[in-house]
N, C-alpha and C positions, 0 to 999 in steps of 0.2 A: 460161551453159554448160548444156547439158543433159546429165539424170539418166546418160545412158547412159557418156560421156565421165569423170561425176564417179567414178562408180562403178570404171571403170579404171582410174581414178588411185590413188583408193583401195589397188587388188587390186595394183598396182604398187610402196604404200607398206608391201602385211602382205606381199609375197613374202619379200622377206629372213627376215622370221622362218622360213619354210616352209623352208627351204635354208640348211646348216650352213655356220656363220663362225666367222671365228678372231677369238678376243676383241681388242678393240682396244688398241694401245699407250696407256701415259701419257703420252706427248707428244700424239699425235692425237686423245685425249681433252680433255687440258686447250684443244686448239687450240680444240674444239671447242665447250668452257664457253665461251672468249673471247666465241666469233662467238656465243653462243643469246640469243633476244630476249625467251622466254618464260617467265614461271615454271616452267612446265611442265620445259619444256627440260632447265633449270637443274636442276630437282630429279636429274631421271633421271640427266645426266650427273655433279651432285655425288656417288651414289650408286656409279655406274657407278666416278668414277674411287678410290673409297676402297675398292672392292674390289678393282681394281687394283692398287695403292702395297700392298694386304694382302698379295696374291697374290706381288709382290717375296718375302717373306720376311724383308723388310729389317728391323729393330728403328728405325734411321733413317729412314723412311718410316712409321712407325707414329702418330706424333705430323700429320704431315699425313692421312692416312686418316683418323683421330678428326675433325680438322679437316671434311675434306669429306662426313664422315657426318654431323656435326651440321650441319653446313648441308643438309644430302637431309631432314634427320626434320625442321627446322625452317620448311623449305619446304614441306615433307608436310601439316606441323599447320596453317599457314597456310590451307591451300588444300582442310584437311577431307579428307585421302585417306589413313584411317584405315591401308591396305593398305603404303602406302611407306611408314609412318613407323612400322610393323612391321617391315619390314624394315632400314629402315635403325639403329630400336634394337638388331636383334638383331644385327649386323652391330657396330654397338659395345661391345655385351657381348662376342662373340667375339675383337675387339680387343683391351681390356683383361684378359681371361682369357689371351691368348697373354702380354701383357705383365706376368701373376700380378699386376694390380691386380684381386685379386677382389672389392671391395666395388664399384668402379664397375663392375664387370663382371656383379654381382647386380643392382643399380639400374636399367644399360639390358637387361636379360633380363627381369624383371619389366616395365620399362615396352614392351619389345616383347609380353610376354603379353598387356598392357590394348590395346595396339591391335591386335593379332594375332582378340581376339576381338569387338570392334569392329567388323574386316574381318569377321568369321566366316573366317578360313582357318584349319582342320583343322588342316593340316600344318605351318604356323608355331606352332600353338598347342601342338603334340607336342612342337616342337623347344624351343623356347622351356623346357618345362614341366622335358625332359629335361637343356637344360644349366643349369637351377636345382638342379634335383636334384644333379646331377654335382657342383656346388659345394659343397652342403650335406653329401657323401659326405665329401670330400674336405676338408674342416672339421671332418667327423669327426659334425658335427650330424644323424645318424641319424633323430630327432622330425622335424626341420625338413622333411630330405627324405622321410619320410612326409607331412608336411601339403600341401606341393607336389603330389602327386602324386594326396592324395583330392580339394584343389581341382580340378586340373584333370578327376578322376572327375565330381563331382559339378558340373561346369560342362558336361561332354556330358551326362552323366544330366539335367540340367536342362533341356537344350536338344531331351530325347528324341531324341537320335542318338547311334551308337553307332559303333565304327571298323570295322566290315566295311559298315554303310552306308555312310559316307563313304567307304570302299573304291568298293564298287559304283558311287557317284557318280560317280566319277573315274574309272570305266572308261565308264560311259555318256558323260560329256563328253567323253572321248581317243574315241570310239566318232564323236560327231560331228565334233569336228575333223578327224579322220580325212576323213572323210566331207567336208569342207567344204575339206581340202586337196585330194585327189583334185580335184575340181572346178576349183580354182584353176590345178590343171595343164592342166587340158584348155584352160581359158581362155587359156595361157598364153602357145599362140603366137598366138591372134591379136593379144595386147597388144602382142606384142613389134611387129606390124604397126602398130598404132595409137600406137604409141611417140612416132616422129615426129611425128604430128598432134600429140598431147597437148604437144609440148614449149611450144607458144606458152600451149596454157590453163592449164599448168604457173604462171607465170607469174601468169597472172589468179585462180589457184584460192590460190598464196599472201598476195596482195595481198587477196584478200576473207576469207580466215582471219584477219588481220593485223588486218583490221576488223570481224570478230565480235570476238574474243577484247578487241578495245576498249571493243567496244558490253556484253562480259559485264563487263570490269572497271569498267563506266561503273557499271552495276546492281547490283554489290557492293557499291560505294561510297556507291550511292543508301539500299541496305536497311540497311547499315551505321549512315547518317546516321540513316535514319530509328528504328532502334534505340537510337539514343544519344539522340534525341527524347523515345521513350518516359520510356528512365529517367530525363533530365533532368523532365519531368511528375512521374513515382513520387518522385522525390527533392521538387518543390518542394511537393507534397501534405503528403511527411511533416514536410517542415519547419513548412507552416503548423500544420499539429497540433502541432507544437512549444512555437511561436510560443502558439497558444491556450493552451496547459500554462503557460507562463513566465508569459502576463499574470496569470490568474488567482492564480498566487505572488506577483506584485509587486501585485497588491491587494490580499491579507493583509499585505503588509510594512506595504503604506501606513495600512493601519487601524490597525499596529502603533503607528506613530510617532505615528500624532493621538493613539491612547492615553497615549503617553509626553509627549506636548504636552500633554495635558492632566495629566498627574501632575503635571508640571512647572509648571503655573501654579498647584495646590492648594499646593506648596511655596514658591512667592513669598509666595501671599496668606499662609499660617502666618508667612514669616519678618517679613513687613508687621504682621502680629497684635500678635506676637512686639516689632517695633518699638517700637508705639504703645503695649505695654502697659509699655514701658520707660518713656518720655518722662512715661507719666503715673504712675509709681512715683517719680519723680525730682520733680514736679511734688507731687506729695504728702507727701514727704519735706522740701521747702521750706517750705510750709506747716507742716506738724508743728514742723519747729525754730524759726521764730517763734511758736508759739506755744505752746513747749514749759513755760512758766512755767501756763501754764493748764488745760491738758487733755493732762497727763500723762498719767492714765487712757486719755483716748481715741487719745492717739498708740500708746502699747502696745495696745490692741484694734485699733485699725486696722492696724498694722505688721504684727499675726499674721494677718490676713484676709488681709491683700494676699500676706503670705508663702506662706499656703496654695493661694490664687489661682496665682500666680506656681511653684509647684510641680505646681498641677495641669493649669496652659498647658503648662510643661516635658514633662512626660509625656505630654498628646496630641502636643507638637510631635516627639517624640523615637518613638512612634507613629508620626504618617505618617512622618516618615523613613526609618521602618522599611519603613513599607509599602512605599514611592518604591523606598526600595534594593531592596527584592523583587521590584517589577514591572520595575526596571530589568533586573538580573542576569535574570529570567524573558524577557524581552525580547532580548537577547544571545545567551540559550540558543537562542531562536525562530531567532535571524537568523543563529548559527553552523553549526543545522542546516541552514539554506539554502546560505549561501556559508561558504567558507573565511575561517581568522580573519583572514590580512592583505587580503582583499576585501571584508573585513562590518568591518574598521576603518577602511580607505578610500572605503566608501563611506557610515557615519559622517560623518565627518570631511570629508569634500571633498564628498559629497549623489552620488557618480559612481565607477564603479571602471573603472580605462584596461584594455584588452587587452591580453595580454601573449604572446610568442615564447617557448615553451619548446623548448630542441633537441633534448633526451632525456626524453620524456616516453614510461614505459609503459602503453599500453592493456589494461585486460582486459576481455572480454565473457563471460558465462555463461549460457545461455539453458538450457531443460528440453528435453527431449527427449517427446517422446509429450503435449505439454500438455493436447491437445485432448481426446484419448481417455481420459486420466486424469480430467482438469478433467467427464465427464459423467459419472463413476461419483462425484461426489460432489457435496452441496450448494451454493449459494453461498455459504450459511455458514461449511462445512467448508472450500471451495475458498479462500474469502479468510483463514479463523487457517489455514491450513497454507501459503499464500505468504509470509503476515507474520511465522508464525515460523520461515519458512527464511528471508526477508530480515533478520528481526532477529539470524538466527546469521550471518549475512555480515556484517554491521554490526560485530558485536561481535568477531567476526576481524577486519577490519581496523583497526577504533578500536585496537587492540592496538599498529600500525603510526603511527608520528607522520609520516610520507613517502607514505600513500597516502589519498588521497581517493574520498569516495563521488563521482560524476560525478548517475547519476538510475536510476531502473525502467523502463523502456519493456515495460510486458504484464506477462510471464515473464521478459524480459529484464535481467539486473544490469551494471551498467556502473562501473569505477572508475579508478583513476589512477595515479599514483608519479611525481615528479619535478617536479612542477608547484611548483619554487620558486626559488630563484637558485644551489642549491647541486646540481651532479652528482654523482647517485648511482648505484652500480650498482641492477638491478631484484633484487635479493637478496627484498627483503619480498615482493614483491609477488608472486612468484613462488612463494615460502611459502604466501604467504596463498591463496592456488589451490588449492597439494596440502592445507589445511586447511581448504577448502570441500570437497573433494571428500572429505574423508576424514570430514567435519561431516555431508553428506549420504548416504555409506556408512552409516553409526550410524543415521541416522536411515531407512533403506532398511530395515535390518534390525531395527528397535520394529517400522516400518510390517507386516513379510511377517512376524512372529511373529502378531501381531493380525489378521493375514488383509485388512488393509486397500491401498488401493493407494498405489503411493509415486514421487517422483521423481528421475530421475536427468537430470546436468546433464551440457552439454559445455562448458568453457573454453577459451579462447584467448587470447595474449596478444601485441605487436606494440609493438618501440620504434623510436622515429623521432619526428620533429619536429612539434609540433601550437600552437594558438594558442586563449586563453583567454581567456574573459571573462563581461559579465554583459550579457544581452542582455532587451530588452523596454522596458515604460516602466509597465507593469501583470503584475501577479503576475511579477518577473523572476526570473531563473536562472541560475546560474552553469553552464557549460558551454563543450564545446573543438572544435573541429574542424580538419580534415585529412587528407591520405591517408592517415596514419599509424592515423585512427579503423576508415577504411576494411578497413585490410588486417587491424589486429585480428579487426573484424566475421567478415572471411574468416579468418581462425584456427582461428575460434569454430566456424562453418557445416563445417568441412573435418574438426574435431577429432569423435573419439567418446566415447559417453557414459562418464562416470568418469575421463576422461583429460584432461590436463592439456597443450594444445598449440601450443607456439611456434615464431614464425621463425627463418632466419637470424640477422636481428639479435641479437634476446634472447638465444639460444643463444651467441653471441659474448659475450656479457658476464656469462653465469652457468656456464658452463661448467664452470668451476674449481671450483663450487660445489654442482654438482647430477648427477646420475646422469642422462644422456639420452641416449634411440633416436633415428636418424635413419629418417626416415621417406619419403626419397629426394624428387623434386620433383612435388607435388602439382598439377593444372591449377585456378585461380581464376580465377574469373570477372572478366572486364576487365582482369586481371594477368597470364595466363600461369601460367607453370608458376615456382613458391614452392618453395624447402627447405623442410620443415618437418620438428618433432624434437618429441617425448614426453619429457615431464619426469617421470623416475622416482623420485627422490626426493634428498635429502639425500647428497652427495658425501664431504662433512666439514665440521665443527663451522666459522663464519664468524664474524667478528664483524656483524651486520647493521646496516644505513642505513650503512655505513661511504662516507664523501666521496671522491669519484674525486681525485686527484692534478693 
């Protein structure tokens, strides 16, 4: 097909816009999702028709509109078209504001703002800004709808535009459209001449669209693939660093044990000693009483020699003993800070410890915030006793908890556990144990900025779900868990801000009752989508804690 013909077609597919129509029905709409082949398509029309089913006025038609708007925003995000999936948030904000569910009508208002300025549209970001505000009025929250309103200041001040520019804009581009419809008209009757011709390349121009739009979703799928390549490399990288972590543990265990292997053969040869010095006390004692008419004298000097002998074996033998039981227990101390006690008795005792399925196991992750920047206004010195003794105060917060496990350090990174046993628990501790990190390193924020010195601040996250445990390597090993479960903590972590304390869905469903938390509407994660997630503010009411689920 040549340029000239395509271009027609084109100026035949933007006329409708140029020339005023009457909005289409919801029947003729929905006919028309049936038949669309396109993502694309689809989006528009899901959009199109929940403004529609709005426009009813119906209250029974409100619940399918929500319906065909989250399917326009989730098509939107799909396909990266920052622009409709503003629209179509805000378009569900105004939904549940008609239907006074104002908390989901705050949630999609704010998340049409983040894509609103994504887009960069001005005018969505006005409107957006003003029906948060309108909310927060009418909540009576006066502060709130001030903060609203200097964000969205200080988001054009930022962007150094201001609303009489953006005014101006928008008359220069209605300025060329203008300009560009004009045109379109003059074109217009010869199209209508060239109408006919085109109807057959009509025809060829959709059938080669049909097969771009193929050939784009082929190359999605390519760059797609090749992304998950990436990470699956970045993952098996860090595992091998793992791997290297673990052996090096399991060749200190192993030096452990030849230690105790050998304690253990100095307490055979004592008890051997110990034997032999019997058999010949016994063996001298025979002799003495045959020949006890004779050498009275010398049976009583000998009997007190051997006595004193035999007292003075006692007390080295009763010595090592001593020692043995000291390197033993010192020994156990070693291998319960590695693994957990029924994993460091199991593998005791059977030389192996199995893997095990836990289905409700809590994650938490705590990483520093600014490590880098902090980490060179000091020492290495300094840098490594101010890691140790903010991980020695995490340590000692949890050790408080008999339901939560240290997991490992990774850097700056803290990582620990709750539930990793055969008994369901709620995450009650462990969720404590968070607001009493964060409340450990507040204290210590504020020694640090009295002394003028610089300090760290942490961000937590926590994520429960099903994860699998055990003791992996064959040199320096480790106890350690994986899963999605580890994953989406990670993401908790990464998502939450410094001093704050932040969980999922899940968690929040099982501490609820127990803890004071903000929702924080649905956050986007990487490789996950878009996560609830909720701010843990504190203490609800007095619990009894580690209490067994039912």
């Amino acid at each position: 097909m040549s340029a000239r013909p395509f271009c027609y077609c084109l100026l035949l597919l933007l006329l409708p816009t140029l020339l005023p129509a009457q909005a289409p029905s919801v029947a003729s709409l929905r006919k028309e999702l049936e038949q669309a082949t396109t993502e694309r398509e689809k989006m528009n029309l899901h959009l199109d028709l929940a403004e529609a089913l709005f426009r009813t006025n119906s209250r029974k038609n409100f619940d399918q509109a929500i319906r065909h708007a989250k399917m326009a925003n989730q098509l939107a995000v799909d396909l990266g078209n920052a622009g409709m999936s503003a629209q179509a948030s805000f378009l569900l904000g105004r939904i549940y504001e008609r239907k006074r569910d104002y908390r989901n009508a705050e949630v999609w208002y704010k998340s049409a703002l983040t894509f609103a300025k994504q887009a960069r549209d001005a005018d969505l970001i006005i409107k957006s800004v003003e029906a948060r505000s309108k909310l927060a009025v009418k909540d009576r929250n006066y502060r709130r709808a001030y903060q609203i309103n200097q964000e969205a200041f200080n988001y054009f001040k930022s962007r150094g535009n201001s609303i009489s520019e953006m005014d101006r804009e928008n008359e220069r581009i209605l300025a060329r459209y203008e300009r560009e419809r004009k045109a379109l008209e003059a074109q217009l009757e010869a199209l209508r001449r060239e109408r006919d011709r085109l109807s057959a390349d009509k025809t060829q121009l959709a059938e080669r669209s049909q097969q771009l739009e193929q050939q784009v979703e082929q190359v999605e799928e390519a760059i797609t693939e090749k992304e998950q390549q990436i990470e699956e490399v970045a993952r098996q990288k860090q595992q091998a660093e793992y791997v290297a972590r673990l052996r090096k543990k399991q060749i200190d265990a192993l030096q452990l044990a030849r230690e105790l292997d050998s304690l253990t053969l100095v307490q055979t040869r004592m008890q051997l000693e110990n034997t032999r010095l019997a058999n010949e006390r016994t063996r001298y004692l025979f002799l003495l009483l045959a020949a006890l008419a004779f050498i009275v004298l010398i049976l009583a000097a000998t009997f007190f020699f051997r006595l004193r002998a035999k007292q003075r074996t006692a007390r080295q033998l009763a010595e090592k003993n001593r020692q043995i039981e000291e390197e033993r227990k010192r020994s156990d101390e070693l291998l319960l800070n590695i693994l957990p006690a029924p994993i460091a008795t199991e593998l005791k005792e059977k030389g192996k410890a199995t893997a095990r399925r836990y289905e409700q196991a809590t994650i938490l992750f705590a990483d520093f915030r600014n490590f880098t920047k902090v980490a060179e206004r000091l020492s290495p010195e300094q840098l490594v006793a101010e890691i140790d003794y903010i991980f020695k105060g995490f340590d000692h917060i949890i050790g408080q908890y008999d339901d939560i496990e240290k997991i490992k350090t990774i850097g700056d990174a803290y990582m620990c556990a709750s539930g990793l046993d055969d008994r369901k628990r709620f995450p009650l501790n462990i969720v404590n144990a968070a607001l009493e990190m964060q409340e450990f390193l507040a204290e210590l924020a504020e020694q640090r900025k009295a002394k003028g010195l610089p300090w760290f601040e942490a961000r937590i996250g926590l994520h429960t779900g099903p994860v699998v445990a055990g003791v992996v390597g064959v040199r320096k090993f480790a106890y350690d868990i994986w899963g999605d479960t580890v994953n989406i903590a990670a993401r908790m972590e990464s998502a939450s801000e410094p001093g704050k304390v932040n969980i999922s869905e899940t968690t929040y469903r099982l501490v609820k009752y127990s803890f004071e938390c903000t929702y924080r509407g649905k956050i986007e994660v990487k490789n996950k989508g878009q996560l609830d997630m909720y701010y843990v503010i504190g203490k609800k009411k007095k619990e009894p804690v580690g209490t067994a689920m039912a």
